[in-house]
Each structure stands twice: as structure tokens, then as C-alpha cells.
C-alpha positions in Angstrom: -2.6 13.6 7.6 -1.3 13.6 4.3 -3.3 11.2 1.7 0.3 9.4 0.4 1.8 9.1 4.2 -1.6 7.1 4.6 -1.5 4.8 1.3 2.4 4.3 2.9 1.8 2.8 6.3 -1.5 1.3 5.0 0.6 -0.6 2.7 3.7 -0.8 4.9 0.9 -2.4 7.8 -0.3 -4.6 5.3 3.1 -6.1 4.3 4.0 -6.7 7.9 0.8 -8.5 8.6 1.2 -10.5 5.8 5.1 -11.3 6.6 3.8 -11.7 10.4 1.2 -14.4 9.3 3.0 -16.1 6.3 6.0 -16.4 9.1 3.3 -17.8 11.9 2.7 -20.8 8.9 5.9 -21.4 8.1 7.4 -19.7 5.3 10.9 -18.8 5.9 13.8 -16.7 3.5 12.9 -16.1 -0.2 9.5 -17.4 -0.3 8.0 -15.8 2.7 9.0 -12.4 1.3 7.7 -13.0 -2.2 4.2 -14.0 -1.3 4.2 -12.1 1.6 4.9 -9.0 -1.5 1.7 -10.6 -3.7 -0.5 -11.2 -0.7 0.2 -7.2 0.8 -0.3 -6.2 -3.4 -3.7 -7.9 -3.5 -5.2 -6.9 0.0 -4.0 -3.5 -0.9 -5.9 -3.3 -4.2 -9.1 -4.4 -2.3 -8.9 -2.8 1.2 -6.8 0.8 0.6 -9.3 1.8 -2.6 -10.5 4.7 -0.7 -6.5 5.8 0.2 -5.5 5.6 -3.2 -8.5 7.6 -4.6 -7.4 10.5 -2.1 -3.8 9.9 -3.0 -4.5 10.3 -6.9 -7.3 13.1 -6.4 -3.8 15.0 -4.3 -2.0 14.5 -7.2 -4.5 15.4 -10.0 -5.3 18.9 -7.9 -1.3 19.4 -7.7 -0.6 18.9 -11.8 -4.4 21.7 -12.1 -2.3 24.4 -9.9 0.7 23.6 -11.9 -1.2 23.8 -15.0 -2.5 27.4 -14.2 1.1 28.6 -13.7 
């Protein structure tokens, strides 16, 4: 599958677990989507390093076969 449809639904997944939980607690309206929005961010930067390494190494080999153009 394409490396930025991954990095998508990884973060997509992410934000609905963290909405799913953060709801579970007891956050309701504006608050539960704003930290449910940090806490997907963080987890993201942590647990999808490998996705956006392939997402970024996809884009670097696109803008090297652009280059030779």
C-alpha cells in the first residue's frame, strides 16, 4: 500500500482511539476534540516514526525523478 495512505489511517486510527478513550473518561464537545488532537499528535510522533520515514523517503525519490527531468 502506498507509504502516505498508511501515515493517513495510522493517524486517522490514532485520533479515533484517542477521541474513543478521552470520550470513555468523560470529555465531551470542545475539549475532548482538542486533546483528543494533542494526544493523536504526540502518539503519532512516537509510534508512526517508521511511516513517516517511508512517507518522506516517497517524496524525496519523487522531487530526484523530477530533478532528472
Amino acid at each position: 500500500m502506498h507509504p502516505v495512505v498508511v501515515y493517513t489511517l495510522s493517524r486517522l486510527g490514532l485520533f479515533a482511539v484517542a477521541l474513543g478513550v478521552l470520550y470513555l473518561v468523560g470529555l465531551r464537545s470542545l475539549p475532548l476534540l482538542l486533546l483528543a488532537v494533542l494526544v493523536s499528535g504526540l502518539a503519532s510522533y512516537v509510534l508512526l516514526t517508521k511511516q513517516r520515514d517511508a512517507v518522506s523517503e516517497r517524496i524525496a525519490a519523487k522531487r530526484r525523478e523530477t530533478g532528472k527531468n
